[in-house]
Short mmCIF file of the C-alpha atoms (twelve columns), coordinates in Angstrom:
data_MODEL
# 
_entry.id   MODEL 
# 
loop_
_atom_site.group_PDB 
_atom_site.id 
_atom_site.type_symbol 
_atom_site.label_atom_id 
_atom_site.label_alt_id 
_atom_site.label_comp_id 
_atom_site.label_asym_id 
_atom_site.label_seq_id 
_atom_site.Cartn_x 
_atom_site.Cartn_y 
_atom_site.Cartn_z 
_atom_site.pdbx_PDB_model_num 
ATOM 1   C CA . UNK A 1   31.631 -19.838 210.294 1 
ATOM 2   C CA . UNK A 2   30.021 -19.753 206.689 1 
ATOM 3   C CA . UNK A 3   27.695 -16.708 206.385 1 
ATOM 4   C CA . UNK A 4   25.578 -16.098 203.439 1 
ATOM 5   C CA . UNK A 5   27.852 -13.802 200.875 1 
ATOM 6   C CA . UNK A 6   24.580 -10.534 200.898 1 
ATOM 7   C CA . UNK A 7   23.529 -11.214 204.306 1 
ATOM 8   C CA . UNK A 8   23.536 -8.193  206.557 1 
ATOM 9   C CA . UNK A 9   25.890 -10.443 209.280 1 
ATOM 10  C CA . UNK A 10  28.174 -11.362 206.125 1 
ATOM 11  C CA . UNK A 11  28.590 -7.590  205.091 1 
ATOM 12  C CA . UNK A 12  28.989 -6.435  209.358 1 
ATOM 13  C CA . UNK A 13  31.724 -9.317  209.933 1 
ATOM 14  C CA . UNK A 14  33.387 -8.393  206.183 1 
ATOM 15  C CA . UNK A 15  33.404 -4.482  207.317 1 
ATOM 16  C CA . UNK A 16  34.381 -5.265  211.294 1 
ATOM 17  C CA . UNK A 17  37.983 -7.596  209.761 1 
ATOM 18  C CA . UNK A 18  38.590 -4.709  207.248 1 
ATOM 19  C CA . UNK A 19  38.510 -2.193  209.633 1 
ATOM 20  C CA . UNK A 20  40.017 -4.111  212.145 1 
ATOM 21  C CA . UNK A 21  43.037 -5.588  209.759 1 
ATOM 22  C CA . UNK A 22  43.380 -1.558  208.898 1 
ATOM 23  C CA . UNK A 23  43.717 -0.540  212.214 1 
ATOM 24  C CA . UNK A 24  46.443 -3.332  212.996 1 
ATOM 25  C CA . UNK A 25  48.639 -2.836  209.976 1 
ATOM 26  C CA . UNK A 26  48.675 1.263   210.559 1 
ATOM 27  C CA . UNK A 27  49.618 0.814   214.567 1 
ATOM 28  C CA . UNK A 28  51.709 -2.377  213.287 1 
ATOM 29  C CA . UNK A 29  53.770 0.063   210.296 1 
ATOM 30  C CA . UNK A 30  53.972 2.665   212.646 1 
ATOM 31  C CA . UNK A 31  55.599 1.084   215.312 1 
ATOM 32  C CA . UNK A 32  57.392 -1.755  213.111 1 
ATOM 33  C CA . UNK A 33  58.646 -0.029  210.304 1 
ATOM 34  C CA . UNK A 34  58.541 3.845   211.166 1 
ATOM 35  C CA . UNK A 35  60.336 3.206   214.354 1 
ATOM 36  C CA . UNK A 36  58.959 6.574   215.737 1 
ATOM 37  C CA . UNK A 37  61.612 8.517   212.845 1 
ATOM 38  C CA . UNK A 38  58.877 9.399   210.545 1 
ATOM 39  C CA . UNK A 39  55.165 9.134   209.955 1 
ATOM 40  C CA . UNK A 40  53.618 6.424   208.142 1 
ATOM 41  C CA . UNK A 41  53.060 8.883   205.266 1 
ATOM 42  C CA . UNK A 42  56.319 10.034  205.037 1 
ATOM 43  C CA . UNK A 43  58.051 6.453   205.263 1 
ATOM 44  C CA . UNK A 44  55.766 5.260   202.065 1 
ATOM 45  C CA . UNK A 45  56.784 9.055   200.314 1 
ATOM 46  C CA . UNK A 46  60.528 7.874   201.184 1 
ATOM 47  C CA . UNK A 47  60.238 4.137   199.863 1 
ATOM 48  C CA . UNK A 48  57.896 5.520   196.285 1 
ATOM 49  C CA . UNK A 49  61.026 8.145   195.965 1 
ATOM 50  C CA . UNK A 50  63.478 5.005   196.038 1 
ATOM 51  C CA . UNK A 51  61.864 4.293   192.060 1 
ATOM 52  C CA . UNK A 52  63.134 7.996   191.111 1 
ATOM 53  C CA . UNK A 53  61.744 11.609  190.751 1 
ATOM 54  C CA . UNK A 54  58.227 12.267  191.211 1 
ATOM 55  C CA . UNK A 55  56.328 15.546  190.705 1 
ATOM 56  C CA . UNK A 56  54.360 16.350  193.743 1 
ATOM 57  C CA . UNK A 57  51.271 15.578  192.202 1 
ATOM 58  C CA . UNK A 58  51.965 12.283  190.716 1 
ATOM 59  C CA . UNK A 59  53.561 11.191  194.632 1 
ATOM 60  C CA . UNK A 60  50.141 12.579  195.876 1 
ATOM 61  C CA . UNK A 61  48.165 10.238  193.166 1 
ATOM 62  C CA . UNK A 62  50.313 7.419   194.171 1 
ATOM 63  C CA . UNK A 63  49.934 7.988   197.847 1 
ATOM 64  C CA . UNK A 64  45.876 8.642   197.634 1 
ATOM 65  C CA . UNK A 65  45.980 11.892  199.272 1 
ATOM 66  C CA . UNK A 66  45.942 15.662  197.660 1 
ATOM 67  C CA . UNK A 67  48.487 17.671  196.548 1 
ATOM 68  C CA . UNK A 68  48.081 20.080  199.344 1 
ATOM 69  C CA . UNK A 69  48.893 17.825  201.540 1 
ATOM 70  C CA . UNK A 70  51.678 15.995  199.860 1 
ATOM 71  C CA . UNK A 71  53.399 19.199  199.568 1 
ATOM 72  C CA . UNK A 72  53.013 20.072  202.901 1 
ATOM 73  C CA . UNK A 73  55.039 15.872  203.443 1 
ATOM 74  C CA . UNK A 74  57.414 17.154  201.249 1 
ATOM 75  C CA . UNK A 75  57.908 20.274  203.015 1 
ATOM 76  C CA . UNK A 76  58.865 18.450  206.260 1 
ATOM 77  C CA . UNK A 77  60.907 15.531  204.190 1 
ATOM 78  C CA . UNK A 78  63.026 18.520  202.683 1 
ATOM 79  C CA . UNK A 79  63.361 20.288  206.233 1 
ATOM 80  C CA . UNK A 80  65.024 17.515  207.325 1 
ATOM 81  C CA . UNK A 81  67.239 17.096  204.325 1 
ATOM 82  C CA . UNK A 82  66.004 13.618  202.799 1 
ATOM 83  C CA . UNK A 83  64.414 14.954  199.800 1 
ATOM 84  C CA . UNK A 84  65.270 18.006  197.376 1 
ATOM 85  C CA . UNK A 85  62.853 19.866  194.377 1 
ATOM 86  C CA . UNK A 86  64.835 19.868  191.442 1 
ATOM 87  C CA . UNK A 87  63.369 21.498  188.082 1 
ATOM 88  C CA . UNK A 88  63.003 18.540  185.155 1 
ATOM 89  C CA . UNK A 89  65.828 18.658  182.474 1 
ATOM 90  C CA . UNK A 90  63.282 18.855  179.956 1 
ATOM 91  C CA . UNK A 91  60.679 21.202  181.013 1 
ATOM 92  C CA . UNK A 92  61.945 23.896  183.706 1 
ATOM 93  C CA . UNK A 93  58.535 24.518  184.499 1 
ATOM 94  C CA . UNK A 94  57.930 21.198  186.226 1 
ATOM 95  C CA . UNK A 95  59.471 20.383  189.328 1 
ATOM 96  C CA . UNK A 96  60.387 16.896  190.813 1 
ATOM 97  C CA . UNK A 97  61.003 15.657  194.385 1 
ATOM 98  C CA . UNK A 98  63.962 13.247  194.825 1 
ATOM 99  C CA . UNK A 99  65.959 11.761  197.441 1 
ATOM 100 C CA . UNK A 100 69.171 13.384  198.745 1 
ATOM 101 C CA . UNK A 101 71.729 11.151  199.737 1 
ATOM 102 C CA . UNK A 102 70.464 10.659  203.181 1 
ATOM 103 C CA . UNK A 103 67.019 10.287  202.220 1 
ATOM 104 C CA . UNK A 104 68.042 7.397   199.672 1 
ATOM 105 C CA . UNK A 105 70.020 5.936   203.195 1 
ATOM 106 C CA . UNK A 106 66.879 6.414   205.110 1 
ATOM 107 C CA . UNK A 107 64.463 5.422   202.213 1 
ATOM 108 C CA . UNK A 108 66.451 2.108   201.760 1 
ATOM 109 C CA . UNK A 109 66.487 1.164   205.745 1 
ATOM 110 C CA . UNK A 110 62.937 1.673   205.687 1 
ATOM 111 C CA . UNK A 111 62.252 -0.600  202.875 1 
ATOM 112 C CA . UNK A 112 64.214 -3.116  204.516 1 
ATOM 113 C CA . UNK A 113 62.575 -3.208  207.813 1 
ATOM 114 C CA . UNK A 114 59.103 -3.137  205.571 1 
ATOM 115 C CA . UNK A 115 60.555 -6.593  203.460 1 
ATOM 116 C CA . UNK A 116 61.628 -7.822  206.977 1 
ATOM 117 C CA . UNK A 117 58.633 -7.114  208.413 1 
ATOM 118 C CA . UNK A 118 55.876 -8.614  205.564 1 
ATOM 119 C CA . UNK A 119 58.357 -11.301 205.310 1 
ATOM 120 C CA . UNK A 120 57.496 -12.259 208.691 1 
ATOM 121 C CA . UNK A 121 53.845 -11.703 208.788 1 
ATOM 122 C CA . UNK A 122 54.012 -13.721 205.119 1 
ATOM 123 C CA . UNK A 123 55.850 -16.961 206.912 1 
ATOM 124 C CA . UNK A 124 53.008 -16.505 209.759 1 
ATOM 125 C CA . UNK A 125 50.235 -17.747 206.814 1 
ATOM 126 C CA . UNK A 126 50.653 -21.556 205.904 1 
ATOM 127 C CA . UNK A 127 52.851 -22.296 202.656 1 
ATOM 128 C CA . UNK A 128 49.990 -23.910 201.013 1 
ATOM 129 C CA . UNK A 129 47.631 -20.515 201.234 1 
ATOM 130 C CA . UNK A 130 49.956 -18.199 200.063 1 
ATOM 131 C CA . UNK A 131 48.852 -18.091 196.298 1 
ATOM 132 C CA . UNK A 132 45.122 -17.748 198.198 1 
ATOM 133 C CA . UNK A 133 45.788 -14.982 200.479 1 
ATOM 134 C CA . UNK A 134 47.919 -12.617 197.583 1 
ATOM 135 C CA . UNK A 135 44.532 -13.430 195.150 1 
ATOM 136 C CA . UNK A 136 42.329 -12.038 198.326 1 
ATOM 137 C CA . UNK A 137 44.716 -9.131  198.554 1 
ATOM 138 C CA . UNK A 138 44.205 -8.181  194.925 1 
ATOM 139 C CA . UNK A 139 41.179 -8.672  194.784 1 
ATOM 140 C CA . UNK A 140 40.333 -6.452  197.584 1 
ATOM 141 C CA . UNK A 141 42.586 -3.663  196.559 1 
ATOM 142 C CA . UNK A 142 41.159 -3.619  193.092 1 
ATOM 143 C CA . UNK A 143 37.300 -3.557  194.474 1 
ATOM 144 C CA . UNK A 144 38.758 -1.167  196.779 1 
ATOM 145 C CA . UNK A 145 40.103 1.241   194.012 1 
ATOM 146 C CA . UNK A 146 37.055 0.953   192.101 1 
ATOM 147 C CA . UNK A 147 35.092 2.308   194.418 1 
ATOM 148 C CA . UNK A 148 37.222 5.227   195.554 1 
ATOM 149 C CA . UNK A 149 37.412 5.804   191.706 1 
ATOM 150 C CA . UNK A 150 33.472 6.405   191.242 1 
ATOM 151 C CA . UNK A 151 33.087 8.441   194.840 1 
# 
């Protein structure tokens, strides 16, 4: 059903599927991915620390969420001995959050059940609207990050 692009019906039925595909992939990543070991936040901390050391408030940047509350992640990460603080080689002041041995175990069984996981939802889509659906994507999450930017 083709709505007008600025009708009020076009903006309700763009707003009810964003919500609604929200909704499904935070249940779905939960339950999927997560397997009930971790919360949703913490799995994504886990898989960014996979790339290396982060300071706390660069991981909070890159998650969306404030530093309070990425430290207070961290916190429960460390308490169950998947990350560690370590002070940066070059500046002693600053302090980094990586992956301890286990965590990098954890970190990369998550990220596999995540690539297993889109991978399946991905073969779901037809072959032919692939290039279409990743161009939506972007395009959302940039119009998406442009907003947030200027709230």
């Amino acid at each position: 059903m083709e709505l007008p692009a600025g009708s009020a019906e076009a903006v309700t039925r763009f707003a009810s599927e964003l919500v609604a595909l929200g909704r499904a992939f935070g249940l779905f990543e939960r339950d999927a991915i997560c397997c009930g070991t971790v919360s949703v936040a913490q799995c994504a901390a886990l898989q960014e620390l996979l790339g290396g050391p982060r300071e706390i408030g660069r991981l909070a940047t890159i998650m969306g969420v404030a530093q309070s509350s990425m430290t207070r992640l961290v916190d429960g990460l460390e308490k169950r001995g998947w990350v560690e603080r370590v002070r940066a080689g070059d500046d002693r002041r600053r302090v980094e959050v990586c992956l301890s041995p286990a965590g990098r175990k954890e970190a990369a069984r998550l990220s596999g059940l995540t690539e297993d996981i889109l991978s399946t939802i991905r073969d779901r889509i037809p072959e032919q609207k692939h290039d279409q659906v990743l161009e939506s994507l972007e395009l959302l999450r940039t119009a998406i990050e442009d907003v947030r930017c200027c709230l």
